[in-house]
N, C-alpha and C positions, 0 to 999 in steps of 0.2 A: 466548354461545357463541363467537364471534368473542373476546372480550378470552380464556376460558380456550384457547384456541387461541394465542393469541399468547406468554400466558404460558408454556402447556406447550413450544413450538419454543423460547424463553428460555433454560428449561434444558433442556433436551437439550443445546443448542451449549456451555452456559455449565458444566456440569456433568462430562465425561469423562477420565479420567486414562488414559495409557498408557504402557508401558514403554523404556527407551532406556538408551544409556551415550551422554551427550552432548559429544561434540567441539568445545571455543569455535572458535566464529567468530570474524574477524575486526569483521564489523560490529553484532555482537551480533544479538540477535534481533529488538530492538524494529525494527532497521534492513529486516527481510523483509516485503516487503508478501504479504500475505496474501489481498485480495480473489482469485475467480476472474476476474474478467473485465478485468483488467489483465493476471494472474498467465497467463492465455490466450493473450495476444498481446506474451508477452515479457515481463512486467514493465513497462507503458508506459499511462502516465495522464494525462500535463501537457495533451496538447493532444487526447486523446480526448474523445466526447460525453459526458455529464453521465450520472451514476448516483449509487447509493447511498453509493458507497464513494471518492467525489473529494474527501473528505478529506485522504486519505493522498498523494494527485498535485496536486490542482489545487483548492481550495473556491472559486473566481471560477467555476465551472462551473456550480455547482447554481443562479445565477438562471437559466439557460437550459434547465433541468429542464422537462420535462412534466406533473410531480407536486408538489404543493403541498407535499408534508413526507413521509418514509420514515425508515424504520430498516433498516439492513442487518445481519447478523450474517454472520460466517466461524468455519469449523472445518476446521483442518487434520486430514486423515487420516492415523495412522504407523500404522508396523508395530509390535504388542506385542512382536516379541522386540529392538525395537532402542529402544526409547524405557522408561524407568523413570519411574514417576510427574508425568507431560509433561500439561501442561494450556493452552490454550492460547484465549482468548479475543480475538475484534476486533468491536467493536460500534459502529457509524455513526448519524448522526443528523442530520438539516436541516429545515430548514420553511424557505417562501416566504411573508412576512406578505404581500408584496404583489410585482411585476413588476419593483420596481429593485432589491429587497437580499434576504438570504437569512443567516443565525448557524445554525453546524452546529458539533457535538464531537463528538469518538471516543475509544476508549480501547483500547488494543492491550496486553495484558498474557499471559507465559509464568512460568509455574512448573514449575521441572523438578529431575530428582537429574542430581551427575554420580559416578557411582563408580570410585574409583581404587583402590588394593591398602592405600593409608594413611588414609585418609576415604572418607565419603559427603557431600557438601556437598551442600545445598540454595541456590537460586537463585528472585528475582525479578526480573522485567525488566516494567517500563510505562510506558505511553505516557499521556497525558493531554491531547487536544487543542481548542483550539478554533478559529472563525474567525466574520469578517462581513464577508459580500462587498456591494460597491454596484456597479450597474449604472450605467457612465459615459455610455453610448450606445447606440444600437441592436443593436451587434453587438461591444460590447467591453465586459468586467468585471473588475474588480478588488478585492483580500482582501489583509486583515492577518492573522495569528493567531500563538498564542500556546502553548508547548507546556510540560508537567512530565515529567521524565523522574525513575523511581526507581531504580536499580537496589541490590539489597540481597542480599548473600553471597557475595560473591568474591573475600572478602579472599585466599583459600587461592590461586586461580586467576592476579588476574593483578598483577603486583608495584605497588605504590604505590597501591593501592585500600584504602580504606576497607572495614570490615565493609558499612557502607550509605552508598551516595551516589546525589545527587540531581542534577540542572542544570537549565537552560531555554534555550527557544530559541525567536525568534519568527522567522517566515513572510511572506513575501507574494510575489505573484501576480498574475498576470493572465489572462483568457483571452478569445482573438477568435474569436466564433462567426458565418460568415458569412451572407449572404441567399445562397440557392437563386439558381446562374444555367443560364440556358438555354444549352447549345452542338447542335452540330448535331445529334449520336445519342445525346445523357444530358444531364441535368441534374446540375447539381454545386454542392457547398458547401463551402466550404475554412475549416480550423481551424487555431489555433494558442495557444502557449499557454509562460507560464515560470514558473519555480516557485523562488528564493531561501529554500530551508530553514535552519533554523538559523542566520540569521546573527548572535546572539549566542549562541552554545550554550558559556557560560560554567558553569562548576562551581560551584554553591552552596557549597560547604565549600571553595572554592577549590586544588582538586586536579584540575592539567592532565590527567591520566592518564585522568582519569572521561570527557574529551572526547572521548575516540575511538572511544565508542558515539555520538556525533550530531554528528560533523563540516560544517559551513556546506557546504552543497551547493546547489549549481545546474543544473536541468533544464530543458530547451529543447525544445519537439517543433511539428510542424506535421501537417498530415491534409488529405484532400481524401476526402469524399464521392461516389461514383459515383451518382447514381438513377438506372436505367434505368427503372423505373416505379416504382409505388406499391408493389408485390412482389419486387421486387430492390432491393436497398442493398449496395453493396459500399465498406467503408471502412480505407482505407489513411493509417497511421500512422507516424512516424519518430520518433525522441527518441535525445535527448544528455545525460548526466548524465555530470558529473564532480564533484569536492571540488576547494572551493576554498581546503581548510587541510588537514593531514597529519599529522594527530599522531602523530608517531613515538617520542615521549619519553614517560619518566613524570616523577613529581614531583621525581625525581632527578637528569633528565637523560639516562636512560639511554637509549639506541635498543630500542624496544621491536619482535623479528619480524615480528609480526603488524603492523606499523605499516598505517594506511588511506593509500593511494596510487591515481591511475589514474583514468580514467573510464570508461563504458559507455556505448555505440553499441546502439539496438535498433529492427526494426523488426516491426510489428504489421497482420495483417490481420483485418480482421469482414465477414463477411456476413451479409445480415439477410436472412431470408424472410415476407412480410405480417408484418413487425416483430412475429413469434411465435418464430419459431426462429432462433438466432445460432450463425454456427460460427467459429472463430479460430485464429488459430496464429500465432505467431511467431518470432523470433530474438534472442536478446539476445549480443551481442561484447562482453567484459570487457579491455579493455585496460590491462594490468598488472595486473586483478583476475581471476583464473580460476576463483572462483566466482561470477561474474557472467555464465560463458560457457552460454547452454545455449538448447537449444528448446523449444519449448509448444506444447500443443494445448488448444483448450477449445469446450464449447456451453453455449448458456442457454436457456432456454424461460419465454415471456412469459405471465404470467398478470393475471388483473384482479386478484385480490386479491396474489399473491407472485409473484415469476421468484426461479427457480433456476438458478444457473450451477455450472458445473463445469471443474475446470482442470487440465490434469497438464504438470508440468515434466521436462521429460528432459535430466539431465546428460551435456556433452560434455568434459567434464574430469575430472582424478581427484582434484582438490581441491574434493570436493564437497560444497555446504554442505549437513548432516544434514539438514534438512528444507525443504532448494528442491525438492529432488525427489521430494518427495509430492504426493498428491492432495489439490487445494482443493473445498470445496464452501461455495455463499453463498447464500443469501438475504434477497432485497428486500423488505419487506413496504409496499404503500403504505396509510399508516395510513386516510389518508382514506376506504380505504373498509372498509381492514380492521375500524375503530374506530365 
């Protein structure tokens, strides 16, 4: 009962098409994280607790998991009169064979139409990830990992693109999870945490152009743990992302509009109640990126067998990316017991 339960949540999430006319982005799609409970508190993961979906921010987290091994899935919610045949899959993965290390992969994939007055083009974008994190010490970890990026039909879209290209780029990471210290009216535990994406995110067919979907990026963030008892947890988060390359050209040389510039400043709040119910909000500042600017609200609810989180982004600008500001919904399922 339990495996056709898991299979059937599968597809549900894996399975729904909807309508849209899709306006490119600048950092394509594969670049939008997806989880709700990052997407809750700004878009901010590097130095937050460990969950299903730390893939995507930080894989040096999941040794300090609670759960021996999970699968997370996301499904973005659109409007059918703005999206056309939009499909949209993020699927997580880790296990702890034992207390020092931890190998997780995910794979983030969009299929969408975009129609103009002279075509209908059809579009792939995904993601392919993986990672293995070793625990150095008590309270510090550390991950390599290793990424496949596809992207396939945009020859018509953006200039110097191939019908279909590919690249790669590999990860690492750190994160410091503290011991619990006593001060005078709470106890507290301070995180932190960085994230080096991409830092060869080279073009397989050797077309610079293809790069400006996974620019070498750098996130930095830190948190500090409030407990005031076993029933209150209030947790306060910061993070810094910037690119530390700018593709602004294509294979011509040309300066391309859309070039990726700028970094983003966000800050993230959670509070937990009897670590069943989570409520979040936060703020993401896009500096030089102004669809990077916007707030969040989100909750989850903790189950023994699945938590369900939920996230909605609210645009504060008018260049806003088509689908930041929709509704996330995700689920954790912990296999151990689900299985």
């Amino acid at each position: 009962m339990k495996k056709n339960t898991l299979i059937f949540i599968l597809t549900c999430f894996s399975l729904s098409a909807q309508q849209t006319n899709v306006i490119p982005v600048r950092d394509a799609f594969i670049g939008i994280a997806t989880d709700a409970i990052a997407a809750g508190q700004g878009d901010i993961g590097v130095a937050t607790s460990a969950d299903a979906f730390s893939q995507s921010w930080n894989p040096s987290k999941y040794v300090f998991s609670d759960k021996k091994f999970e699968i997370g899935i996301t499904r973005i919610l659109v409007n059918s009169e703005e999206f056309n045949e939009f499909n949209q899959l993020n699927l997580n993965f880790y296990n702890k064979p034992n207390t020092r290390s931890a190998y997780s992969i995910s794979f983030r994939g969009y299929s969408y139409s975009i129609n103009t007055l002279q075509f209908v083009q059809s579009n792939l974008e995904g993601s392919l990830d993986g990672a293995y994190t070793l625990r150095l010490g008590e309270t510090f970890a550390m991950s390599v990992g290793g990424r496949y990026i596809l992207l396939q039909g945009k020859a018509p879209l953006l200039d110097g693109f191939d019908d279909t290209s590919s690249l790669y780029g590999v990860d690492v990471s750190g994160f410091y999870y503290g011991n619990e210290i006593a001060y005078k009216k709470f106890n507290g535990r301070w995180r932190a945490g960085f994230n080096f994406s991409n830092v060869r995110g080279k073009s397989l067919n050797d077309n610079k152009s293809v790069e400006i979907y996974a620019p070498s990026t750098l996130r930095v963030g830190t948190g500090f743990d409030f407990v005031f008892n076993q029933d209150k947890i209030l947790g306060i988060t910061t993070e810094y992302k910037t690119l530390l390359d700018s593709y602004v050209e294509n294979a011509n040389r040309e300066k391309l509009d859309f070039g990726l510039e700028g970094s983003v400043i966000a800050l993230g709040l959670a509070f937990a109640y009897q670590e069943k119910l989570i409520l979040r909000t936060g703020y993401s500042y896009g500096i030089n990126r102004p669809t990077d600017s916007f707030a969040s609200i989100g909750t989850g609810v903790r189950g023994r067998y699945v938590d369900i989180d939920v996230a909605f982004l609210l645009g504060v600008v008018q260049a806003e990316n088509p689908i930041r500001s929709k509704l996330r919904l995700s689920l954790s399922l912990d296999l151990a017991e689900v299985l």
